[in-house]
C-alpha positions as CSV (number, residue, x, y, z in Angstrom):
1,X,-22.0,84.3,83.2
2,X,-20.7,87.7,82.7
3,X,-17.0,88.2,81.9
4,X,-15.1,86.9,79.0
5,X,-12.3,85.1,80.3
6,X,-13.1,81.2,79.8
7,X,-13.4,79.2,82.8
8,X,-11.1,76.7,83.2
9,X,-10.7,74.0,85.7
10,X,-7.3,73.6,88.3
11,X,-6.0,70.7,86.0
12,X,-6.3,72.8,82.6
13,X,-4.7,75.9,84.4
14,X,-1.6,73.5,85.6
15,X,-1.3,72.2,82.3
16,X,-1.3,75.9,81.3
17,X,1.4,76.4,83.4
18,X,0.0,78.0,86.7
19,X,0.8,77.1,89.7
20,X,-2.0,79.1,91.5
21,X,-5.2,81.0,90.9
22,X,-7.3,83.7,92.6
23,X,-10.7,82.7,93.1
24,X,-11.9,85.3,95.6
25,X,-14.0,87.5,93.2
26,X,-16.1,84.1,92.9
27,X,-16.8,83.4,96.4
28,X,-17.7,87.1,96.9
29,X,-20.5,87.0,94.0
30,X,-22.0,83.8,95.2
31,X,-21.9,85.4,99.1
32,X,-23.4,88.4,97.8
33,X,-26.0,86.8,95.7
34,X,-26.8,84.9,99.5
35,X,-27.3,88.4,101.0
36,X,-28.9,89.8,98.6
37,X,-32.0,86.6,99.2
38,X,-31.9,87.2,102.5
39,X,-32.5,90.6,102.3
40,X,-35.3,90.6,100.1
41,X,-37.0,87.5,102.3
42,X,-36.3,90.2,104.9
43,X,-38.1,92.9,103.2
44,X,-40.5,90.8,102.1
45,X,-41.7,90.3,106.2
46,X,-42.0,86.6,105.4
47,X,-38.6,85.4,106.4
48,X,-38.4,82.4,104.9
49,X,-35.1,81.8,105.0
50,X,-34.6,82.0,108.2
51,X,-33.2,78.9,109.0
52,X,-31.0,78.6,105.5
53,X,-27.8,79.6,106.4
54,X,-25.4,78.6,109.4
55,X,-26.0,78.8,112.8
56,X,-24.2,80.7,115.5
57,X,-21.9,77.5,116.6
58,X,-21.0,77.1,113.3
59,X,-20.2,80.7,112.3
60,X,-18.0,80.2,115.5
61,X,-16.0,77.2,114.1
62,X,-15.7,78.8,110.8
63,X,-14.2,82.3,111.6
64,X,-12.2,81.0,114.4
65,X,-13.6,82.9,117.5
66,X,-12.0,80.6,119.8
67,X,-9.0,81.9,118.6
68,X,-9.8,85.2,118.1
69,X,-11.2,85.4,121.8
70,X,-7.9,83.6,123.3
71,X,-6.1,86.8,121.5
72,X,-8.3,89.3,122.5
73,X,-8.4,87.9,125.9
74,X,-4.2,88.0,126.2
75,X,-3.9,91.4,124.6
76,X,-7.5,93.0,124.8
77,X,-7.7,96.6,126.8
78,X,-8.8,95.6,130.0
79,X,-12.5,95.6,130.9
């Protein structure tokens, strides 16, 4: 699906002789592809999809905001 470069798995690229790959441009296509739903369920009015992605306790968990919030909390301007 859309570039050239053959896609290999981890064991084929170690036996090619990396020790590391950068994946990030892969993750970002499928996220955008997410959004890119969403938004058009959006649109749409009917918002179907809703209830497909993560909810707020688990968007917590995954970013870290606990310990985002224990920084902010020791070194935030004050209120």
């Amino acid at each position: 699906m859309g570039g050239h470069t053959p896609i290999l798995t981890m064991k084929e690229l170690a036996e090619l002789g990396f020790n590391a790959a950068v994946l990030g441009l892969d993750t970002l296509m499928h996220a955008a592809k997410a959004v890119e739903a969403v938004l058009l369920d959006m649109k749409s009015g009917r918002f179907a999809r809703r209830n497909d992605g993560m909810d707020f306790e688990e968007y917590k968990k995954v970013v870290g905001y606990d310990k985002w919030e224990s920084i902010d909390s020791r070194f935030g301007a004050e209120r």
